[in-house]
C-alpha positions as CSV (number, residue, x, y, z in Angstrom):
1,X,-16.7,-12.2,-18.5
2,X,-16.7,-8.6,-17.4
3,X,-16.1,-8.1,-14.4
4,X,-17.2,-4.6,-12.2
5,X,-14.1,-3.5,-10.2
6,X,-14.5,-0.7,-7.8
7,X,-11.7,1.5,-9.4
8,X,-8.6,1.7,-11.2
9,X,-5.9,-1.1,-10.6
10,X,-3.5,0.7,-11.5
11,X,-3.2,2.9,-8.4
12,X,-0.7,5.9,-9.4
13,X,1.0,6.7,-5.9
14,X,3.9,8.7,-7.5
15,X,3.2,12.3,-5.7
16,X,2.4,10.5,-2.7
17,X,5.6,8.6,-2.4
18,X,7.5,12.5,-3.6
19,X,5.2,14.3,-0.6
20,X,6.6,11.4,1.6
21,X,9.9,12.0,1.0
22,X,9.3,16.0,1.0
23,X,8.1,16.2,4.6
24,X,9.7,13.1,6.7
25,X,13.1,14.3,5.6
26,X,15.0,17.8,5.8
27,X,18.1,16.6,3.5
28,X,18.5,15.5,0.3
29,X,18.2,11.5,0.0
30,X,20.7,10.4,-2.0
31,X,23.7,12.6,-0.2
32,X,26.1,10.9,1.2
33,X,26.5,10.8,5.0
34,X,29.5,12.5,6.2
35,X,31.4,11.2,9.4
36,X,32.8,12.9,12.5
37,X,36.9,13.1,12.2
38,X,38.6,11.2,14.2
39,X,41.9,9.8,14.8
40,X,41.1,7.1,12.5
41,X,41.8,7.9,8.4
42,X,38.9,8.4,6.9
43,X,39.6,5.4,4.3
44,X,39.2,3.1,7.2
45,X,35.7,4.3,8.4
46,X,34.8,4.5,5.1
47,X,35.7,1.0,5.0
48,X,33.7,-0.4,7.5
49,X,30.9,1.8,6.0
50,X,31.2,0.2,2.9
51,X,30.9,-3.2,4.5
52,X,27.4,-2.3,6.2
53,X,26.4,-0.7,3.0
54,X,26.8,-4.1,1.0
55,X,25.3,-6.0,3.6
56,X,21.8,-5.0,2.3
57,X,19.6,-7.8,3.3
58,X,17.7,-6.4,6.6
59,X,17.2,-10.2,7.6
60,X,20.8,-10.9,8.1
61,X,22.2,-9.3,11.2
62,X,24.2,-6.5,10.6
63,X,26.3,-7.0,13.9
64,X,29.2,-10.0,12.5
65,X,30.2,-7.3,10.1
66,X,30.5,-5.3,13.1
67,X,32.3,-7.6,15.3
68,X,34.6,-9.0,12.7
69,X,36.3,-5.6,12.3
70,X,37.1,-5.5,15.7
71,X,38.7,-9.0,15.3
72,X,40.6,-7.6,12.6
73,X,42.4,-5.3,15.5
74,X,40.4,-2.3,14.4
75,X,38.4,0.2,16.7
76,X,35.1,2.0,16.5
77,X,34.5,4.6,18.3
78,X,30.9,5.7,20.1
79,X,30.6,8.7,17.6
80,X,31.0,6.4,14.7
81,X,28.3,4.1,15.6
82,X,26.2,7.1,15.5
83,X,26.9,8.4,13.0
84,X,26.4,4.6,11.1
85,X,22.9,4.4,13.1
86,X,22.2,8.1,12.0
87,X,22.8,7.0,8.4
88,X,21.0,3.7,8.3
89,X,18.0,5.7,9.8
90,X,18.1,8.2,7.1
91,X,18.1,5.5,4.4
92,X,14.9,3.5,5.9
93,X,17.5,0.6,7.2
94,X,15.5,0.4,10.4
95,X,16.3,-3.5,11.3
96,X,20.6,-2.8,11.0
97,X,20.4,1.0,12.8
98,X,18.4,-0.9,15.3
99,X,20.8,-4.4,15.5
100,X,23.5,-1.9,16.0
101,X,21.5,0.3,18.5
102,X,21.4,-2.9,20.7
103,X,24.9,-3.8,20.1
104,X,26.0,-0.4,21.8
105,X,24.2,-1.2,24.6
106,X,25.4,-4.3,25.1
107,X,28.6,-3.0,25.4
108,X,30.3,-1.5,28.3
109,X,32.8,0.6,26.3
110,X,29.6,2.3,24.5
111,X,27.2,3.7,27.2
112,X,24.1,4.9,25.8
113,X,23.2,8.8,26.3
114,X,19.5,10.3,26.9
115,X,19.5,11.2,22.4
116,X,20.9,7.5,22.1
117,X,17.9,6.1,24.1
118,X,15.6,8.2,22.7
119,X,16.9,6.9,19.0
120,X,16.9,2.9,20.1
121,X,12.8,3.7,21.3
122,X,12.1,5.0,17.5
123,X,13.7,2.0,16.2
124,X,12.1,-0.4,18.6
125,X,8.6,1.1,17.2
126,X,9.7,0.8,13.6
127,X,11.3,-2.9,14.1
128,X,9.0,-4.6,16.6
129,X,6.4,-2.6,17.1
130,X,4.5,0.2,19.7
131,X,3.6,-2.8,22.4
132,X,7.8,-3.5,22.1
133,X,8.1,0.4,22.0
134,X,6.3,0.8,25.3
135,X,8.1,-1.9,26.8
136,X,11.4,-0.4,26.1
137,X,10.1,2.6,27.7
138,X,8.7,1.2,31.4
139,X,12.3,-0.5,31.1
140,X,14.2,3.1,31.3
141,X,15.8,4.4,34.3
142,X,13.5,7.5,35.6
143,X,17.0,9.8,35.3
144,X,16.8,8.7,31.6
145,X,13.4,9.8,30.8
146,X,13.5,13.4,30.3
147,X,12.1,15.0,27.4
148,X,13.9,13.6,24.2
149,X,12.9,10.0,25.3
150,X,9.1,11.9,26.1
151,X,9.3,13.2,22.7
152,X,10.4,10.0,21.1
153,X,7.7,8.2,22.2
154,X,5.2,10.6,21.4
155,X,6.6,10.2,17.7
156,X,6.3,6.6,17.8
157,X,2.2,7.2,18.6
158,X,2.1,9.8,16.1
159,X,3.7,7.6,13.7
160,X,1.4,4.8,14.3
161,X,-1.4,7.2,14.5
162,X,-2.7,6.1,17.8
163,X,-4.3,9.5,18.4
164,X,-5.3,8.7,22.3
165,X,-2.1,7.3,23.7
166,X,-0.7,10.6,21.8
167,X,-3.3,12.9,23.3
168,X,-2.2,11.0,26.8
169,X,1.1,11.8,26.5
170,X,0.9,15.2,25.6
171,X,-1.0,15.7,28.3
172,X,1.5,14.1,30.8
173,X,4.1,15.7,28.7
174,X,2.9,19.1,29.9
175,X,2.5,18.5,33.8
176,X,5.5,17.6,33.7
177,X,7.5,20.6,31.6
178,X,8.5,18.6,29.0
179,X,6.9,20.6,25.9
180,X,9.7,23.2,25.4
181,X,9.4,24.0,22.1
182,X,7.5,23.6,18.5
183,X,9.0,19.7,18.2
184,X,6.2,17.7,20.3
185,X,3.6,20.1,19.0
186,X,5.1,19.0,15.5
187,X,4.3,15.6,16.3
188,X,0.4,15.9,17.1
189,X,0.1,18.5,14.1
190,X,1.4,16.0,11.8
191,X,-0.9,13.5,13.6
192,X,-4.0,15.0,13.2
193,X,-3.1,16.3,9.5
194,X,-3.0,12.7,8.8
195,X,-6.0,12.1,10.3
196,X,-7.9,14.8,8.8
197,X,-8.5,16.3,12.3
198,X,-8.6,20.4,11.6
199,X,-10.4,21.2,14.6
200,X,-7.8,19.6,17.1
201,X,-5.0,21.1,14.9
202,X,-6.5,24.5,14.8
203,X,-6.8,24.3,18.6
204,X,-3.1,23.2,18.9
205,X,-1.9,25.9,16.9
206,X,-4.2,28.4,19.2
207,X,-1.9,26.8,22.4
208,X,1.0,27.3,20.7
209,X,0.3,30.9,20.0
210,X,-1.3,31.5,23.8
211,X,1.5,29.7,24.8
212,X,4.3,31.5,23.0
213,X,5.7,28.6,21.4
214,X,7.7,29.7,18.9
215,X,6.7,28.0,15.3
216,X,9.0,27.0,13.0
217,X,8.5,26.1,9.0
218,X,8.2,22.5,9.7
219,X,4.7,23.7,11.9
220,X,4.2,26.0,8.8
221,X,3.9,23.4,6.5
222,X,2.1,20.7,8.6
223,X,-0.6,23.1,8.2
224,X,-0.3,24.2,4.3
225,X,-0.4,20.3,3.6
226,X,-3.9,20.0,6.2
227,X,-5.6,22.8,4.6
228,X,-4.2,21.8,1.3
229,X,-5.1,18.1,1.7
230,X,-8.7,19.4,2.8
231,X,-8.8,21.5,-0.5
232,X,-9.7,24.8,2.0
233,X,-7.7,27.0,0.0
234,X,-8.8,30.0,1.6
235,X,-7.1,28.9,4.5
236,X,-4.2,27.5,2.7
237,X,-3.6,30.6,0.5
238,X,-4.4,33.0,3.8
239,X,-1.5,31.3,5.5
240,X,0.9,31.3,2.3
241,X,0.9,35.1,2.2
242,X,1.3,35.3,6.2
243,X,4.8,33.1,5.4
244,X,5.6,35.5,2.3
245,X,5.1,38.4,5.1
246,X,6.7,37.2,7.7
247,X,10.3,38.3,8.0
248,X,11.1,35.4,10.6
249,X,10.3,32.9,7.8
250,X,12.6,32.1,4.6
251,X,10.4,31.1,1.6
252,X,11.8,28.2,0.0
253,X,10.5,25.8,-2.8
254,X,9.0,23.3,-0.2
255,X,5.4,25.4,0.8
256,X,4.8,26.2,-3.1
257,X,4.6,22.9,-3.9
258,X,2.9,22.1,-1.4
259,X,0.2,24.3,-2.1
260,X,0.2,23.2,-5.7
261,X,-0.3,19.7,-4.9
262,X,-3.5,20.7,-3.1
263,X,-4.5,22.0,-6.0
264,X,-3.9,19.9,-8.4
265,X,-5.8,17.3,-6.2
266,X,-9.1,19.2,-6.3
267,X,-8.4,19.6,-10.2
268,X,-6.9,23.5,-10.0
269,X,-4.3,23.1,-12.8
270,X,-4.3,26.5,-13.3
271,X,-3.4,27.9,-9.9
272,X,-1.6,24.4,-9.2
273,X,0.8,25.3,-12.6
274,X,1.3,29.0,-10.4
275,X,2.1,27.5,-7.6
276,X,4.7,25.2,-9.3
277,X,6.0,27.9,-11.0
278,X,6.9,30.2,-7.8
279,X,8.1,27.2,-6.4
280,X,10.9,26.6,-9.3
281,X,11.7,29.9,-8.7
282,X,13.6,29.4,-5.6
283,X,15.1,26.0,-6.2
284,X,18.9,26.4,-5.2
285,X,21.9,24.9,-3.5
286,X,21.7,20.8,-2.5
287,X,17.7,20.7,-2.6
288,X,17.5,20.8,-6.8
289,X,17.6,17.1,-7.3
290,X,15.1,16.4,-4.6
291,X,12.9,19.0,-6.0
292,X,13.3,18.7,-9.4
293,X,12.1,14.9,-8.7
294,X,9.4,16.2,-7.1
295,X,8.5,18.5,-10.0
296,X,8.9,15.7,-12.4
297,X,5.4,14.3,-10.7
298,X,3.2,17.1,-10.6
299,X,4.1,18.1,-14.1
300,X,3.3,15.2,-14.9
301,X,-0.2,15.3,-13.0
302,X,-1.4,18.4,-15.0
303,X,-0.7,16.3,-18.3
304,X,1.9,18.7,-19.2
305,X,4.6,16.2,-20.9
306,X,6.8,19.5,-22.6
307,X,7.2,20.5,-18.5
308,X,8.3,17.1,-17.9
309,X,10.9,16.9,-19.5
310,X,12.3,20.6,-19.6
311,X,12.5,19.7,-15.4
312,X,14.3,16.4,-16.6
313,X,16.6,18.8,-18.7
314,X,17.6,20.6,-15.3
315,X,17.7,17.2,-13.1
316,X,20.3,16.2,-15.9
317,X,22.3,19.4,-15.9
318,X,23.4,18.5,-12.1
319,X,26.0,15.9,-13.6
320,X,24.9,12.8,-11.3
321,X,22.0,10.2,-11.9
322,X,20.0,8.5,-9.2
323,X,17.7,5.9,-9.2
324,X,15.4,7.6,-7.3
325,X,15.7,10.4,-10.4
326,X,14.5,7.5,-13.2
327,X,12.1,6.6,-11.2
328,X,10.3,9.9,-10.9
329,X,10.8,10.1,-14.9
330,X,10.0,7.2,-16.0
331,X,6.9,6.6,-13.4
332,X,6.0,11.0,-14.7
333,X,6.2,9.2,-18.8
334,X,4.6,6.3,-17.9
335,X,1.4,8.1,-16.6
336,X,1.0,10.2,-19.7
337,X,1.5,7.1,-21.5
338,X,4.4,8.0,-23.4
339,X,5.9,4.4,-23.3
340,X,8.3,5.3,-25.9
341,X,9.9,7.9,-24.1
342,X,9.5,5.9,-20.5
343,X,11.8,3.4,-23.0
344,X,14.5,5.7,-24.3
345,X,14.9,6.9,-20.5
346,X,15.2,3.4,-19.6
347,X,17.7,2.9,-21.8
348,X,19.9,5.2,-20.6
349,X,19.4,4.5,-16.8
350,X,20.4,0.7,-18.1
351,X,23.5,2.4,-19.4
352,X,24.4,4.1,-16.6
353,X,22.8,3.1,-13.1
354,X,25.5,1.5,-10.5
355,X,23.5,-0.3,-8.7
356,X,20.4,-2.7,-10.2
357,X,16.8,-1.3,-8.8
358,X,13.8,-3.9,-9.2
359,X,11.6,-1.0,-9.1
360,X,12.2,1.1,-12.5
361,X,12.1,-2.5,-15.0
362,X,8.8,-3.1,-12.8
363,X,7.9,0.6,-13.8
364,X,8.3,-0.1,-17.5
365,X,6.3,-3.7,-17.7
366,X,3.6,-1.8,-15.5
367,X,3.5,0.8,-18.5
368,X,3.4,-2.3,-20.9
369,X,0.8,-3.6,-18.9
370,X,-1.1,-1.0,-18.9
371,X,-1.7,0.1,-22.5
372,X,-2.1,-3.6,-23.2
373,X,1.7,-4.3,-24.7
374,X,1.7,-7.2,-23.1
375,X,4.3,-8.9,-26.0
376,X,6.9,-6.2,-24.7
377,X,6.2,-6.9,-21.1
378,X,6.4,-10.4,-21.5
379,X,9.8,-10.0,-23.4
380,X,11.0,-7.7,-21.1
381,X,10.2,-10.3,-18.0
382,X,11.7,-13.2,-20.4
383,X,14.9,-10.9,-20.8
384,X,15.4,-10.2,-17.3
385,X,15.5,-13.9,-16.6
386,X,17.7,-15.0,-18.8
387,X,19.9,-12.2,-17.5
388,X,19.9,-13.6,-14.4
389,X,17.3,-11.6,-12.4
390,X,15.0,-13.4,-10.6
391,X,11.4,-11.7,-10.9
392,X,9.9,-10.6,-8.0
393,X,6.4,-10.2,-6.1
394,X,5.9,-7.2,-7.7
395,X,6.7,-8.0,-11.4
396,X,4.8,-10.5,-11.3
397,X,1.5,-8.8,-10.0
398,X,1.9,-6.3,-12.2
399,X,2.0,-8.7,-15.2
400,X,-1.0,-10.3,-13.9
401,X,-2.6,-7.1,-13.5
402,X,-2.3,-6.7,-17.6
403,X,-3.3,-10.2,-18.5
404,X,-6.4,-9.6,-16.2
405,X,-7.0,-5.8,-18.3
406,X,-7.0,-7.9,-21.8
407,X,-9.3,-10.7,-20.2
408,X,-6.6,-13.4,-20.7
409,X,-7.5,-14.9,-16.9
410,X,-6.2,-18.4,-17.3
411,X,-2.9,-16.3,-17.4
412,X,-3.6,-14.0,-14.4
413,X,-4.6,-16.6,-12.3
414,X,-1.5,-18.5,-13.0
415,X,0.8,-15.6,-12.8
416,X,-0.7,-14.1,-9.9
417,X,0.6,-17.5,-8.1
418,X,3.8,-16.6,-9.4
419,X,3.4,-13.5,-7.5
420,X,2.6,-15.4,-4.3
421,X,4.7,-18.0,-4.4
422,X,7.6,-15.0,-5.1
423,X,6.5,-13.0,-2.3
424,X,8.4,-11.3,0.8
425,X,7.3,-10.1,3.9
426,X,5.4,-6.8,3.2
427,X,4.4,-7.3,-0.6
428,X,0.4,-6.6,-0.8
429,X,-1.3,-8.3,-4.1
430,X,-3.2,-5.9,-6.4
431,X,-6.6,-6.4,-5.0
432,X,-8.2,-5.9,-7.9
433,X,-6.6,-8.4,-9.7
434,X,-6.8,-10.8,-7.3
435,X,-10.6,-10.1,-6.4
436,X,-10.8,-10.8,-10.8
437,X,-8.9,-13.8,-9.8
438,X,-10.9,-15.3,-7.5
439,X,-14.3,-14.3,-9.2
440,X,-12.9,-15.9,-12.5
441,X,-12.1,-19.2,-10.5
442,X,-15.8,-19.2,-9.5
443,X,-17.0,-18.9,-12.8
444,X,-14.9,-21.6,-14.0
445,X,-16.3,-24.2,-11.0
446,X,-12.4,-24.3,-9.7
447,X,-13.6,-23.7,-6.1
448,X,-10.3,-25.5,-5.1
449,X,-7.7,-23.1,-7.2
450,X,-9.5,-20.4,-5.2
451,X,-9.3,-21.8,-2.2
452,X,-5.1,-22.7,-2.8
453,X,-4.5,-18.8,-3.9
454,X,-6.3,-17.9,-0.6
455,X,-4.6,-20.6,1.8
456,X,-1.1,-19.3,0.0
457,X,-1.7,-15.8,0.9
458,X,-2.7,-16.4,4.1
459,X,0.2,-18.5,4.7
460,X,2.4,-15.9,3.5
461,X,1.1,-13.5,6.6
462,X,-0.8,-10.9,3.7
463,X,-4.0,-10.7,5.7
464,X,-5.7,-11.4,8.9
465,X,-7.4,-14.8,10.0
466,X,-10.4,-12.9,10.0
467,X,-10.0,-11.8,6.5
468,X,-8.9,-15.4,5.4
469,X,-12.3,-16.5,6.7
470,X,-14.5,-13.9,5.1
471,X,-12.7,-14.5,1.8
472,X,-13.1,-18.2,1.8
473,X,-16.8,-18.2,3.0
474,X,-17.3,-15.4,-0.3
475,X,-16.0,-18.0,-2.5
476,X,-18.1,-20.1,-1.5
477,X,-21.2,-17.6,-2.0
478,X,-22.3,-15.7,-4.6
479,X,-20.1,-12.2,-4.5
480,X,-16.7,-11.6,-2.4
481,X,-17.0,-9.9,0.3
482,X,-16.8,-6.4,0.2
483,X,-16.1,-5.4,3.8
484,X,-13.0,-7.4,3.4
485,X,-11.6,-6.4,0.3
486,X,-11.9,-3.4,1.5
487,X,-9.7,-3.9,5.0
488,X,-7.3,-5.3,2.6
489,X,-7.3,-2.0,0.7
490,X,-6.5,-0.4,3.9
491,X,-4.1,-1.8,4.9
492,X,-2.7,-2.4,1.2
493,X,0.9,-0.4,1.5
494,X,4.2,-1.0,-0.3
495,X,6.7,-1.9,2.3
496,X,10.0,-1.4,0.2
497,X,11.7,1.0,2.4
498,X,14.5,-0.8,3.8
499,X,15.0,-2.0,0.5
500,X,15.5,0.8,-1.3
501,X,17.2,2.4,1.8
502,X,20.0,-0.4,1.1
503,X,20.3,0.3,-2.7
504,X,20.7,3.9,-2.0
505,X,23.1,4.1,0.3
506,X,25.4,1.6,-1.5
507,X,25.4,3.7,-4.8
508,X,26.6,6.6,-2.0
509,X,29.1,4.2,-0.9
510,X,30.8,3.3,-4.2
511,X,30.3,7.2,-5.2
């Protein structure tokens, strides 16, 4: 049976997940947190740092690892559990920064300031939600409110991308004096680059200027990545010489990547390999790992494999290995289908990694999967059972995703149930595969095993009632429902961030 998918199910998200990383954070992800000094030795905050780096599971509360160091007749100072909250943020732990948020200000010793505030709101938004976020905020003293808890706020909208309650507060942000600088007109330029709004981030950018709002390169490169996600390289390339002219602004690696990732988008390789080039160029000081990952993906995006691995060359030559490092290379090999070097590199992250990530095996089986090795990929999954690994959500999919390539659907339907029946909150299926599931079902006359994958998805929270309803009234039809699968691609995101913010921050703990 052939069946007509919309696209590739193999989504390749690599230099989206890099870009991520590039623009959300301003340090180096792997380095390890330092801690204010105090009167306490350093071993001893270490230790308790080491205790709330192993405890890794974001559904266990963080706060008896907390409480029984106290009991142990040890102290934490205020400056301590920010610098822990600061930390957990910075590693995606939002459920722990946020437990120990609430734990502070619970407690009289630990009064809250207006930045402490202002961090709890963010974490509310990210934990529980904007309608908890608001909440939080009606619930704030007026004398609390000033323009860091504004501001926060304003970043949980533009976060969420709720453009109008943004807009609102802007606006309200302004009457009252609160927009001081470039860091709330940050947050609506980010907004509306997201949201592919250049005429409202043109105009902001106007206000700023009228306004004498001093810019900064964070504003700078909001707007490279609009004009470069737009593919207006006029624009774009107008405002890169503008930075390379301007003697208030030091060039760094960041914007020429940037610019080549535009291009390499709209199928530039030429100008994108320039642009990559320049950008090499200027790679120094505790930035190289970061952006010799995020070389390692748009090398690999102009098909350039030589590239790839001279930049893995470099990442090598700075003497410590990181997950996140294998997974750029490995993810870079597996796209130009060099599953025999994506193995050898696998090899040696099994021979050196210190703590176990799910996420580079699942790269390799995906690779199986892929160019149809599906003997490998079903050794491999055998091997890491027998090892003691329990497969997850995700290894599972993606070895349904292969059987359902090579037309073997009695084993993708039975493995994407694996997948299900595996799954935690946040795992999306591969839509395609699942839609082949579902269509193969109805083929067969098994209305009922379509109907069980569906009621087990839906029971496992992956999509809306209303979703659930137009699925199960398609299988019943003649052909799923578009309008659906399509919601589902929407809203189809890999939620493994407090995950792998917990893996990273142990390896920095043990380092």
């Amino acid at each position: 049976m052939k069946l007509l998918l919309r696209s590739n199910p193999w989504p390749n998200d690599s230099i989206s997940r890099a870009f991520k990383a590039l623009f959300y954070t301003t340090k180096t992800p792997n380095q390890k947190p330092t801690f204010p000094s105090s009167s306490s030795s350093s071993h001893s905050i270490d230790s308790l740092y080491s205790r709330i780096s192993r405890a890794g599971n974001p559904r266990a509360s963080i706060v008896p690892v907390v409480e029984q160091w106290l009991d142990q007749g040890n102290q934490i100072k205020t400056s301590q559990l920010q610098s822990f909250i600061k930390s957990l943020r910075k590693y995606r732990r939002y459920t722990h920064a946020l437990q120990i948020s609430e734990w502070m200000s619970e407690q009289r010793k630990h009064e809250l300031s207006v930045g402490d505030v202002a961090v709890q709101l963010d974490l509310i938004s990210k934990v529980q939600g904007l309608e908890q976020a608001e909440k939080y905020f009606d619930s704030i003293n007026e004398s609390m409110r000033d323009y860091k808890v504004y501001g926060a706020l304003l970043n949980c909208y533009a976060y969420k991308r709720s453009m109008e309650k943004a807009e609102a507060l802007m606006q309200k942000m302004r009457e009252l004096g609160f927009v001081r600088n470039s860091l709330p007109y940050n947050a609506m330029l980010r907004l509306y680059s997201q949201m592919g709004k250049r005429e409202k981030l043109d105009v902001l950018v106007q206000e700023m200027e009228e306004k004498g709002i001093s810019y900064d390169k964070f504003t700078l490169n909001i707007q490279l990545n609009s004009y470069a996600a737009a593919s207006d390289f006029e624009k774009m390339e107008k405002l890169l010489m503008q930075m390379e002219a301007d003697p208030l602004v030091t060039m760094d690696w960041h914007s020429y990547l940037v610019a080549a990732n535009g291009y390499l988008k709209a199928g530039v390789i030429e100008k994108a390999l320039t642009m990559l080039r320049r950008g090499e160029q200027l790679i120094r000081g505790n930035s190289r790992r970061l952006a010799y990952e995020v070389l390692l993906t748009l090398y690999a995006a102009t098909r350039n494999k030589d590239e790839v691995y001279r930049i893995w060359n470099f990442y090598k030559n700075l003497g410590r290995f990181h997950n996140s490092g294998y997974l750029c290379m490995i993810s870079s090999l597996v796209k130009l289908e060099d599953i025999d070097g994506a193995e050898k590199i696998y090899e040696e992250w099994e021979s050196r990694h210190n703590v176990f990530d799910c996420r580079i095996p699942n790269l390799l089986i995906s690779g199986y999967c892929q160019n149809l090795l599906l003997g490998k990929a079903e050794a491999y999954v055998n091997r890491l059972i027998e090892s003691g690994f329990k497969p997850d959500a995700i290894t599972w999919d993606r070895l349904a995703t292969g059987y359902q390539l090579d037309c073997q659907m009695t084993k993708a339907v039975e493995t994407m149930k694996k997948a299900v029946l595996a799954c935690q909150a946040g795992w999306k299926p591969n839509i395609y595969t699942l839609a082949a599931c579902l269509e193969y079902l109805k083929s067969q006359g098994d209305v009922e095993a379509a109907e069980e994958l569906l009621s087990l998805l839906r029971e496992k929270g992956h999509f809306s009632t209303n979703i659930f309803n137009e699925l199960m009234n398609k299988v019943h039809s003649e052909n799923l429902g578009s309008r659906a699968l399509d919601q589902m691609e929407r809203d189809d995101q890999t939620a493994d961030g407090e995950t792998k913010g917990c893996m990273e921050l142990k390896r920095n703990s043990s380092s």
